[in-house]
FIVEXVEX-453823 format. One record per atom (N, C-alpha, C): residue in one letter; x negated, y, z negated. Coordinates in steps of 0.05 Angstrom, whole numbers, plus 5000, padded with zeros to 4 digits. Example, Ala and Ser with C-alpha at 12.3 -4.5 7.8 and 13.67 -1.06 7.14 Angstrom:
// FIVEXVEX-453823
A473648864844
A475449104844
A473649344844
S474349554858
S472749794857
S474250014843
// end
This chain:
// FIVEXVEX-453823
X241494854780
X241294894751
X238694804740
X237594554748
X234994534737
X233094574758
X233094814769
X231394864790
X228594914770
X229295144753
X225595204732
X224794934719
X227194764709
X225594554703
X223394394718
X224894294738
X223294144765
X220994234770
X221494494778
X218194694780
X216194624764
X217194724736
X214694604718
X214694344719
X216094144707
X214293894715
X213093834745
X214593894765
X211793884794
X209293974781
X209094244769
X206894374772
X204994104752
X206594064728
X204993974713
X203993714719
X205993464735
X204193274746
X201693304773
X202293624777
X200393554802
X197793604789
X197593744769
X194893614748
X193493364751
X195893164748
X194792934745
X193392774759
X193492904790
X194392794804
X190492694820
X189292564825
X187192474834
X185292374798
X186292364784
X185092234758
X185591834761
X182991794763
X182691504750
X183291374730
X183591574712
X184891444682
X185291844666
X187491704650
X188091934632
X187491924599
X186392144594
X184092084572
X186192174552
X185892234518
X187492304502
X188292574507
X185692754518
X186893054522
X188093174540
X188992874564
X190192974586
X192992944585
X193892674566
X195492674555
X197892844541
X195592944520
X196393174502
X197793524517
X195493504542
X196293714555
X198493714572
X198593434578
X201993374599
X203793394574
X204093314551
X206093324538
X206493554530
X204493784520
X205294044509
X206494164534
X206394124563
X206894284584
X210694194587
X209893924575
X213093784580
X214393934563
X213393944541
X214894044519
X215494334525
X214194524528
X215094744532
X217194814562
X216794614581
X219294654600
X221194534598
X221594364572
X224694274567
X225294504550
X223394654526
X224594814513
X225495084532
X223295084544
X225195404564
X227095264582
X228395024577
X230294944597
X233095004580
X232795044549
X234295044536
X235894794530
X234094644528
X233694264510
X234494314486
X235394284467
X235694214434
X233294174423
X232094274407
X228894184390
X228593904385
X231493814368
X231293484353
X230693234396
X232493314410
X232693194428
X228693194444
X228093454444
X225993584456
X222993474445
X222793374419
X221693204392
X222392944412
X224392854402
X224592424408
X223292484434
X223492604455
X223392574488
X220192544473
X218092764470
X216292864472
X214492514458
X215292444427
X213392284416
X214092014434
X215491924447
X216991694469
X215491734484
X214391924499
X212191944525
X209991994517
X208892144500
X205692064487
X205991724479
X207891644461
X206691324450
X206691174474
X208591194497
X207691054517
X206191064534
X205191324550
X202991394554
X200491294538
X200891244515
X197791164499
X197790854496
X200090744514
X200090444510
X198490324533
X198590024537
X197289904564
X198889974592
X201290034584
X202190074623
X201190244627
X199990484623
X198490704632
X195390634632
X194290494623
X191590424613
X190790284637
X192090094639
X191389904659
X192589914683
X194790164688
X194890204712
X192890294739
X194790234761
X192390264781
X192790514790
X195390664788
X194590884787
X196891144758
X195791144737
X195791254713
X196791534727
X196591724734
X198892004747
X201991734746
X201291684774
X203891534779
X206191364757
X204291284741
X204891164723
X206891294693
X205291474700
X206591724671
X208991844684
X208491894709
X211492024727
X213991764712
X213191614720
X215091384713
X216191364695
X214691354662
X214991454638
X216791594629
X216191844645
X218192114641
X220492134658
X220191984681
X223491844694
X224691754682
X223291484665
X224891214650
X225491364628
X224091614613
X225491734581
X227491924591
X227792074608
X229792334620
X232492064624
X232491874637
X234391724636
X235591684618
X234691574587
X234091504565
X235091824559
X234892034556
X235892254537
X238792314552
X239792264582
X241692324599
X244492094592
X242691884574
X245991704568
X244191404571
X243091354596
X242291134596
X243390964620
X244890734624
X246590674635
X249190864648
X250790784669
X253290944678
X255990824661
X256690984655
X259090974640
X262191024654
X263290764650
X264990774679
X268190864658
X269990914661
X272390984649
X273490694637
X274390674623
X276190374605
X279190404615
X280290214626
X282890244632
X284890064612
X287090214612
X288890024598
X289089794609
X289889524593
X290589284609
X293389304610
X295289494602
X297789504601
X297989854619
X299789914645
X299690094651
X301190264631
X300490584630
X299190764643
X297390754621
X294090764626
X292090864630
X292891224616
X292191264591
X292091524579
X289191664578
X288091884602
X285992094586
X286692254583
X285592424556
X286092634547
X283892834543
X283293064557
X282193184561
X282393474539
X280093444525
X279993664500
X277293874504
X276794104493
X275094284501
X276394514489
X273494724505
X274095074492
X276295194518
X276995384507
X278495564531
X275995584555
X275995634579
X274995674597
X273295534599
X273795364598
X271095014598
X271794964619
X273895014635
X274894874660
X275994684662
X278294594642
X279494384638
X281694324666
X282994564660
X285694474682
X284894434712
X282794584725
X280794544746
X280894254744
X278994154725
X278493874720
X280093654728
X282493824713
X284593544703
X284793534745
X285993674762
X285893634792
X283793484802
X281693554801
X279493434796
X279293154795
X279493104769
X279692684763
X282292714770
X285192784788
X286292654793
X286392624822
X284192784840
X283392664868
X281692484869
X280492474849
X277792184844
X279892044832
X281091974820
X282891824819
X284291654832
X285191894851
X286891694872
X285191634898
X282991774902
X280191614917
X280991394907
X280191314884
X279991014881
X282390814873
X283990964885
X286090784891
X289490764869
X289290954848
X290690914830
X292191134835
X294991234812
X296391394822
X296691594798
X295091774789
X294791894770
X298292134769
X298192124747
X300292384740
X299092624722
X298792834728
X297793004709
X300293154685
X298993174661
X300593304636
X300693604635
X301993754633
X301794064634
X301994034595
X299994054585
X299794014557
X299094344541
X297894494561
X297094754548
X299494954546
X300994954529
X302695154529
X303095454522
X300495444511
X298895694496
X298495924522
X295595824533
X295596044550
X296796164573
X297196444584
X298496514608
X298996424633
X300596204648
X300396074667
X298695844664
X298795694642
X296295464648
X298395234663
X300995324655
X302395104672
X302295144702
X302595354714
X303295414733
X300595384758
X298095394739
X295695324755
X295795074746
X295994894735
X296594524734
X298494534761
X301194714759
X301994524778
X300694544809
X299694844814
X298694884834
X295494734846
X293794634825
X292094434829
X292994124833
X294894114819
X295793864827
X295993804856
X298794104858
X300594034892
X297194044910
X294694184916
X292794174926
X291293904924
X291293714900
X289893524904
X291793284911
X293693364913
X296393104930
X297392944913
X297593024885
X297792854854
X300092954841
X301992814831
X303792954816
X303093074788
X305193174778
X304993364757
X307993354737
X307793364716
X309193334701
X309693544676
X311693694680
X310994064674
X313894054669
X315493964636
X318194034634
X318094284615
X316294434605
X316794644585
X315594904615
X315495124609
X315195414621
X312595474620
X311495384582
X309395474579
X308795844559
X307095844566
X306596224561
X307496244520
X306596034514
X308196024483
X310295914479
X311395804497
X314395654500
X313895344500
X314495264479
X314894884481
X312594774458
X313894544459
X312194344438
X310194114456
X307294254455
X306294064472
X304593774462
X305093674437
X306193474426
X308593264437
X310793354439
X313193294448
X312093154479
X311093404496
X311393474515
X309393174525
X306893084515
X305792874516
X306492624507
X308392634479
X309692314479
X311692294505
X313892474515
X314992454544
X313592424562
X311292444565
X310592414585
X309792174598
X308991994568
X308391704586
X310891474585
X312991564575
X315391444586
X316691594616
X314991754620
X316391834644
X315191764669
X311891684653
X309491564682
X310991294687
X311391164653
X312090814664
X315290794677
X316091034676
X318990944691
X318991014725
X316691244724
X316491284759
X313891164768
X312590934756
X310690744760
X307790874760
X307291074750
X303791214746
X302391014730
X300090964744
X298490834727
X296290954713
X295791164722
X293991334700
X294891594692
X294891734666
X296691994656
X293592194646
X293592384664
X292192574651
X293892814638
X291792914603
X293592974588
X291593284581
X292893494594
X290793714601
X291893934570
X289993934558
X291594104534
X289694374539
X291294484511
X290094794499
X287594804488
X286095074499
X284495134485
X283695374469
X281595414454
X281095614452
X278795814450
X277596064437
X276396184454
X274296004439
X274695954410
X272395784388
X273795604376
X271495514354
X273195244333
X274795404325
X277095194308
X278595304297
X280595234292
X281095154259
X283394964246
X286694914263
X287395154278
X288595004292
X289494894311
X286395014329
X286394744355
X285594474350
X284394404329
X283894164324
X285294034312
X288094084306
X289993964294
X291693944312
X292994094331
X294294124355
X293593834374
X290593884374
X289193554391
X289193404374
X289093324351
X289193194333
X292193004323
X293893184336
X296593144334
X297792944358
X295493114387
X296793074413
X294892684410
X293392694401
X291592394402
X293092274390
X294892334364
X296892184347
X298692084362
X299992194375
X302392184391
X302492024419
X300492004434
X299591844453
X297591664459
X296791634434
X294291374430
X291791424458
X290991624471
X288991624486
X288091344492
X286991204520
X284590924525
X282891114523
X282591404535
X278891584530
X280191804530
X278092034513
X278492244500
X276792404513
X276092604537
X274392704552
X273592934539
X271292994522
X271093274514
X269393404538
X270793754550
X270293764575
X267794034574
X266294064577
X263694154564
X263294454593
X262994694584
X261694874601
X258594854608
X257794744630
X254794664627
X252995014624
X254095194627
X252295414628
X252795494611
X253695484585
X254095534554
X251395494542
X249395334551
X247695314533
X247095204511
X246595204481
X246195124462
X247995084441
X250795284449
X252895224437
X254995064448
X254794944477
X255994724477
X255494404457
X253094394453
X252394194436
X253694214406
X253694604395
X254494484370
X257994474376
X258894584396
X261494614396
X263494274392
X261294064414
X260793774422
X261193694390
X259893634379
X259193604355
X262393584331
X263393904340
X265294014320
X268093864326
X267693764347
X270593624352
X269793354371
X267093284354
X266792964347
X267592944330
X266793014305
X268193054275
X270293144277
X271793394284
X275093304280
X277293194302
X275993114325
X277993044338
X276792784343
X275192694351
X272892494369
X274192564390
X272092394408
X272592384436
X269192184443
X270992094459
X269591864489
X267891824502
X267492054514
X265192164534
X265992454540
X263892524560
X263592814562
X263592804591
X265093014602
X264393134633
X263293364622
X261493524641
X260293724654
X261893894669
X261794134669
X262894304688
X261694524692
X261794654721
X260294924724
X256594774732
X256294514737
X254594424739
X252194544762
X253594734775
X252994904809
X251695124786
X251495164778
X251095494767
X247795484757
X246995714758
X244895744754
X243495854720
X244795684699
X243895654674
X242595494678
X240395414648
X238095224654
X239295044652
X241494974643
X241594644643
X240894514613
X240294554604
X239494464583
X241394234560
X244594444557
X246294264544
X247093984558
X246893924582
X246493734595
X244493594594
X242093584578
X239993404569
X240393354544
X241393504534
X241793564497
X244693364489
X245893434502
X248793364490
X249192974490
X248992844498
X249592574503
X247892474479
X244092514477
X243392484457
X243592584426
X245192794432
X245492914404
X247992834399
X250492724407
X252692714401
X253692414399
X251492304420
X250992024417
X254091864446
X255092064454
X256792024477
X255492074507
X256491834522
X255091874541
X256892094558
X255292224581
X256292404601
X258492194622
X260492304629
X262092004655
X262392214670
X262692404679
X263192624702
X262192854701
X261792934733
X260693264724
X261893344756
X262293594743
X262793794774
X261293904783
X261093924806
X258394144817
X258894314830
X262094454833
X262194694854
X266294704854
X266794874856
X269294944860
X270394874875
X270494684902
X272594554913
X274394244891
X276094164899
X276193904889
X274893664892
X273793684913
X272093434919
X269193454906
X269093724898
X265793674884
X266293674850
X266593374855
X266993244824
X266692894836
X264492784811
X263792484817
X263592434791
X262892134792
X261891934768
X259092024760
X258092084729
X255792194729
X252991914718
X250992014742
X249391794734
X246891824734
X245991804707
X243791884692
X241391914709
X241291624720
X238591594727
X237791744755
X240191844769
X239991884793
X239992234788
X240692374761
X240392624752
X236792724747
X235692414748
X233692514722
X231992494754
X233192364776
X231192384803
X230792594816
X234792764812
X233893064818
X232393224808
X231793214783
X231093294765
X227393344771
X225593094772
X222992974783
X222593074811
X224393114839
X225293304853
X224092974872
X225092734859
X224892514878
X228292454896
X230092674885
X231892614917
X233192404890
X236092484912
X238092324900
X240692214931
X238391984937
X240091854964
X241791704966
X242591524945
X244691404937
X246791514941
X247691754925
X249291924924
X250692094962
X247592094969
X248492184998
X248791965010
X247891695011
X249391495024
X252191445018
X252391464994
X255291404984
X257591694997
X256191895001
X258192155010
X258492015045
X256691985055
X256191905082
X258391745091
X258791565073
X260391275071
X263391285075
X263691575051
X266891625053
X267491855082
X265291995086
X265392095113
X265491975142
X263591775140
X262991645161
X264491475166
X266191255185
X266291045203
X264890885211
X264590695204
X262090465213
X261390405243
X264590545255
X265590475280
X264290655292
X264190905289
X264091145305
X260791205302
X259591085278
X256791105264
X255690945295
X256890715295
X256090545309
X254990625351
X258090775355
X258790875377
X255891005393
X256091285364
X253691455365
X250691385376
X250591155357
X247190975358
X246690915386
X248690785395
X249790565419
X248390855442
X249891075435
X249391285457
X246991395458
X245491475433
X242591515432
X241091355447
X240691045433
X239690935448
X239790865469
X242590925495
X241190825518
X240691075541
X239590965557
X238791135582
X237191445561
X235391485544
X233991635532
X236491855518
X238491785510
X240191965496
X241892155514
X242392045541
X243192315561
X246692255547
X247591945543
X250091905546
X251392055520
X249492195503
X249592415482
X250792625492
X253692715488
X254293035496
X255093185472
X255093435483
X256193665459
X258793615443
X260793525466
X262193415447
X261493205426
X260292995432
X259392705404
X257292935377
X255493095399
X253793365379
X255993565356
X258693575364
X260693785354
X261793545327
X262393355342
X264093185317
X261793095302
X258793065293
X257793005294
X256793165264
X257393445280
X256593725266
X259093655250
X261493645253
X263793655237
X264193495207
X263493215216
X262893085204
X260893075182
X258993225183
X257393335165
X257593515149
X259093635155
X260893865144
X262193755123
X263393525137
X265793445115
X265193395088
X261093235082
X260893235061
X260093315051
X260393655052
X259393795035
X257494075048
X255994255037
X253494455046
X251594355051
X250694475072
X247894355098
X245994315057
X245794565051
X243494595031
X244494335007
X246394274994
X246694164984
X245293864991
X245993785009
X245693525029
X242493515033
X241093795038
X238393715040
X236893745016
X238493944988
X237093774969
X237793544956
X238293384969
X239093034964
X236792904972
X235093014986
X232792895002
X230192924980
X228192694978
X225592724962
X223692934973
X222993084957
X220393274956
X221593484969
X224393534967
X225893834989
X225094034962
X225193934931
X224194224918
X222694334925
X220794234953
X217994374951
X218594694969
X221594624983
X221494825010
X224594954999
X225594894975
X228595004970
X229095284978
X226495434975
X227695704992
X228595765009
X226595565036
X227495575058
X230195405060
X231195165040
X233995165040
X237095285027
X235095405014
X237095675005
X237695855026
X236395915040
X236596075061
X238895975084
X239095715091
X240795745115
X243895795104
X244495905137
X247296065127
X249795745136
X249795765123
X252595445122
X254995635154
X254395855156
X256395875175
X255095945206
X253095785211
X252095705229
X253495545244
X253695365228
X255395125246
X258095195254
X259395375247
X262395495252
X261695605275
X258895875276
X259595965307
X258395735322
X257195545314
X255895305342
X258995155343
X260695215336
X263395015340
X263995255351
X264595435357
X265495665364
X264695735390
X261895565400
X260695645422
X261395445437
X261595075425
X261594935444
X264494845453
X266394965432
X269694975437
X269695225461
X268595435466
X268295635483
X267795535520
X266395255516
X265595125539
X268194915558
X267994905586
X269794725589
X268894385590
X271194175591
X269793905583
X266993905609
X266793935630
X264893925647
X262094025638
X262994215625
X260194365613
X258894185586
X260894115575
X260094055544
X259193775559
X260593545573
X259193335589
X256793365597
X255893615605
X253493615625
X252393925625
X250694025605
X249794215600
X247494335613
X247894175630
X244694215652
X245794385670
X249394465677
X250094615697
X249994885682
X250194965659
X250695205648
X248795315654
X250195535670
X247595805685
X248396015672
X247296235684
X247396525671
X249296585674
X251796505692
X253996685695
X255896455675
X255196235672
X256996105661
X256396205627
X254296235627
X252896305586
X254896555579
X254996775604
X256297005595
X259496965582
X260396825604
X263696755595
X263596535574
X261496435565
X262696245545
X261196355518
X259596635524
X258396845500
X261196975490
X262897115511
X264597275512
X266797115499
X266896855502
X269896745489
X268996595462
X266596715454
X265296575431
X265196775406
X264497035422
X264197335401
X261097335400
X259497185409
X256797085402
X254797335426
X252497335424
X250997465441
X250697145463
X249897255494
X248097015505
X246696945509
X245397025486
X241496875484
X242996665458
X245196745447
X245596445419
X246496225442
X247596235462
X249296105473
X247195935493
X244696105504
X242195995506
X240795855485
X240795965466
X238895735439
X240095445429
X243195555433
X244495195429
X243295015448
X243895075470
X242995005489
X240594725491
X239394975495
X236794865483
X235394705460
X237094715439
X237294555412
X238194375425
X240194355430
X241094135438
X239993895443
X238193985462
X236993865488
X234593795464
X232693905447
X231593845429
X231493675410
X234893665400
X235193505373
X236693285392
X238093225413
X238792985426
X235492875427
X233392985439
X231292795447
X229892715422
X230292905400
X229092785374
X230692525361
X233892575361
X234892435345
X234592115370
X234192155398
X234391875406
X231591705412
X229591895403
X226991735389
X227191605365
X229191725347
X229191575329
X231191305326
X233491295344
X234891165347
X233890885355
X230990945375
X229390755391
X227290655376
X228090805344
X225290685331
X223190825335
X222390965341
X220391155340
X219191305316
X221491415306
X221491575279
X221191885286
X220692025274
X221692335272
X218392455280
X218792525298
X216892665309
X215592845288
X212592905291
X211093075272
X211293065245
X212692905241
X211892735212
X209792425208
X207592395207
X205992155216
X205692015179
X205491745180
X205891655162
X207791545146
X209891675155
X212591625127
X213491435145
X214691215130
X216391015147
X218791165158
X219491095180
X221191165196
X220991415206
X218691575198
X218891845206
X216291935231
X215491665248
X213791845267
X211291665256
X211191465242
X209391245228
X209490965247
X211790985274
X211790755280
X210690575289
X211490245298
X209889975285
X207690055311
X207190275338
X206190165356
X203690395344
X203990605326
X200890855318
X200590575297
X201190425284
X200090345270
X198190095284
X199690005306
X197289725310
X194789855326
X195890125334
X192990295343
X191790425323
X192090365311
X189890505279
X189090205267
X189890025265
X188289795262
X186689655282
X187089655311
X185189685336
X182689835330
X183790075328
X180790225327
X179290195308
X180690045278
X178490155255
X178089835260
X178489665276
X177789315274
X174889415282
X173789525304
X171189565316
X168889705293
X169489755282
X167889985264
X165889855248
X163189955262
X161189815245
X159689955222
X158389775199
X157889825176
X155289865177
X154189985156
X151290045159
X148989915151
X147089745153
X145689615145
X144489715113
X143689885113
X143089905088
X144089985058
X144389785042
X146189675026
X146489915013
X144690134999
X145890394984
X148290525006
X147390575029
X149290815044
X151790655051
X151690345053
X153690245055
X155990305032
X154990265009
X155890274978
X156990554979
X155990724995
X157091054997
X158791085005
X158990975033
X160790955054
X163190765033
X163290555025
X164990445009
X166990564991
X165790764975
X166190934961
X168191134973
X166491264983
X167691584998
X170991385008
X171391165025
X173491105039
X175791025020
X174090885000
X176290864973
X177891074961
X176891294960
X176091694948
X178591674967
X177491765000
X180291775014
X182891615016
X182291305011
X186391235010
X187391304990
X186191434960
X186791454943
X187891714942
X186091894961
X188092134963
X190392124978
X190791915004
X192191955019
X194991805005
X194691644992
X195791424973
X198791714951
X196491874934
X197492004918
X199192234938
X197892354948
X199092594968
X200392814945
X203192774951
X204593054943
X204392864903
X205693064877
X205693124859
X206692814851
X208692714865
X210092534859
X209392264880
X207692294883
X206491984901
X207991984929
X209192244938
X209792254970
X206892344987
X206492105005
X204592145013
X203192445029
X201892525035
X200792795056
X200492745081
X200892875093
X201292995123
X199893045125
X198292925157
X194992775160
X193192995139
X193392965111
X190992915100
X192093255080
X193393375092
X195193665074
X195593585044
X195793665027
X197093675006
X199893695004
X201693654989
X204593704993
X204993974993
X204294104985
X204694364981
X204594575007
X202594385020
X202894525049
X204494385069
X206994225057
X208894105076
X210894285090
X210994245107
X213694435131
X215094225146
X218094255159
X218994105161
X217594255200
X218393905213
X217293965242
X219294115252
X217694215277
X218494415293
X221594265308
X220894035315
X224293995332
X226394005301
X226093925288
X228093935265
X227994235251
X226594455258
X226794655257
X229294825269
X227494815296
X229594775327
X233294725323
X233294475306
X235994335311
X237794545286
X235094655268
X237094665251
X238295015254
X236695135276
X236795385279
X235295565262
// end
């Protein structure tokens, strides 16, 4: 969604980018560039204004003045204000001190409420509580009947005594309902109501009624993120007659600019607490500002993938893995530990999603747009095709063995050859790195092929290096070497360093991690 945003600001800090100081007109020119890629992001003008005079006045203060390096410094700026227009802090849900825990979830028709309401009630019971969902929409065609069917999918009950389709008082239907959580012990009640297609005197009395009747702890107004500019005034129209709490996001995967998602928290003055990003149930989390505004800067949002990692991973089995890389050079690595491995990765989520979690991947998103996520289905397809002997020890697979395990794959056997061979590639990459090495053909980046033993040989060699006697060419030589850490220092747009001496722009990922990834 904010893919055009990102773009332009890359483009526009890599302006900045080898300046010793930033003068008034360089200033001026980063901000008119800012300004016009929040406005084609479809930002709010009033929001698009505060952002804009907040990063010129600080920009024209001493942290930029007397920074040591002023690019880097303004990136910062415009991290620390994007945070600052996104909410600020994370905004965690308020629970009753007396069970059940009431949210009530209000919005337009096709905002994606009832989606939702399944939604926060598998994050829900992630974290341990036992949500009950409300079938509150009695208005539209089957809204009960898809509550209950999201529910029975996210393993949550449901609480559905009227038909629906115009039938019932869903008033009623919500004061029952939380004498019915505290008698079968729910500690949280989601309360999924009606919507409609616009404002209008009497959906907002309907919710107005349904908040009367069950005293809400938070009031979720549930926001279409690809609506655009009329989600904000819609936000707005039932702050004033209904209020509400905070805001989720939805439709957050889609390719609108994004915009009411920068707009809305500051204009409404509610912070964002959730957003969805894709139509399964599990792609729905806690929303957090600062770590939006990193995707955003295209510095990677790793937290988030450590935290997915976390609920995927086993500490045990994390552990197992390592143990196998590193000994005897990765042989005790087989296709099978490579298959669960692959599986497991799977679990949290799209290859592409996962690698744009990573810093500076905006630079190559095409090429991660491009892979086909059902790669890994026929590489499970090929190495379930093998017997345990083979998958143990892939050094026996010959030509007659590739054919029969092509044939029970559906695959040609040159794919059945290229795993193979990956294999054998990404085992010897991944148990360099296991050994500390770091990632081959990436030189520089910590952990990536920068390790402690190229570095004490680059201080060896440059210990010998003699200086020139005469004091101007010395002063040159001084110079010019300063010139270079400063480029090597800045590198890509956003202070990721360059690849021996490239620009970011000419970054590619290496050939074995090419290899691995097919």
């Amino acid at each position: 969604m904010f893919d055009t945003l990102s773009d332009r600001l890359s483009a526009t800090f890599k302006n900045l980018r080898g300046k010793g100081r930033l003068s008034e007109a360089d200033i001026d020119a980063t901000a008119r560039e800012i300004r016009i890629a929040l406005l084609e992001a479809d930002v709010a003008l009033p929001v698009v204004r505060a952002f804009i005079a907040n990063v010129k006045e600080r920009a024209r203060g001493v942290e930029v003045s007397q920074a040591l390096n002023p690019a880097q410094q303004m990136i910062k700026i415009v991290n620390e204000e994007l945070v600052g227009i996104l909410g600020g802090e994370t905004r965690r849900l308020r629970f009753a001190k007396t069970a059940p825990t009431v949210i009530m979830l209000a919005g337009l028709q096709g905002a994606g409420k009832t989606t939702l309401a399944g939604k926060l009630g598998l994050w829900l019971k992630g974290q341990g509580h036992s949500p009950l969902l409300v079938a509150c929409d009695l208005q539209r065609p089957n809204a009960v009947n898809q509550l209950s069917v999201v529910a029975d999918r996210a393993g949550v009950a449901v609480y559905a005594p009227e038909p629906g389709n115009g039938v019932g008082d869903p008033v009623q239907v919500a004061k029952d309902s939380i004498e019915f959580a505290r008698s079968k012990q729910y500690d949280v009640v989601v309360v999924d109501t009606a919507g409609r297609l616009g404002i209008d005197q009497e959906l907002m009395q309907q919710a107005a009624d349904i908040r009367d009747a069950v005293s809400p702890d938070e009031i979720l107004f549930v926001v279409d993120a690809m609506i655009g500019q009329d989600a904000v005034n819609t936000a707005e129209a039932f702050r004033d007659g209904v209020g509400f709490d905070g805001v989720v996001l939805s439709k957050l995967d889609g390719d609108a600019r994004g915009g009411a998602a920068l707009s809305i928290a500051h204009v409404t003055g509610k912070q964002i607490m959730f957003a969805s990003n894709g139509e399964k149930l599990e792609d729905f989390d806690a929303f957090h500002p600062d770590r939006m505004a990193s995707r955003i800067l295209d510095m990677g949002d790793l937290l988030t993938l450590i935290e997915q990692a976390e609920k995927t991973f086993s500490q045990e089995e994390a552990a197992k893995m390592a143990s196998k890389l590193a000994s005897s050079k990765g042989k005790d690595f087989t296709l099978d530990d490579f298959l669960a491995q692959m599986e497991q990765v799977r679990k949290m989520g799209s290859i592409s999603k996962l690698l744009g979690m990573l810093p500076g991947m905006g630079q190559i998103k095409d090429q991660i747009n491009n892979i086909d996520e059902r790669d890994v289905d026929r590489t499970a397809a090929i190495i379930k095709s093998m017997t345990p002997k083979e998958r143990a020890e892939p050094t026996i697979i010959n030509g007659s063995r590739r054919a029969r395990i092509a044939k029970g794959s559906g695959v040609e056997v040159s794919a059945v050859k290229n795993l193979v061979e990956r294999f054998f590639e990404a085992r010897k990459m991944m148990s360099k790195m296991a050994q500390g090495g770091g990632m081959p053909g990436m030189p520089g980046m910590p952990g990536m092929g920068g390790g402690p033993g190229r570095q004490k040989k680059q201080v060896k060699q440059a210990k010998g290096k003699r200086k020139s006697g005469n004091p101007m060419k010395r002063k040159a030589e001084e110079q010019a070497e300063a010139a270079r850490r400063e480029q090597a220092a800045q590198g890509g747009a956003f202070g990721l360093p360059g690849q021996d001496g490239k620009p970011a722009e000419d970054f590619a990922l290496p050939d074995e991690f090419k290899k691995f990834m097919g």
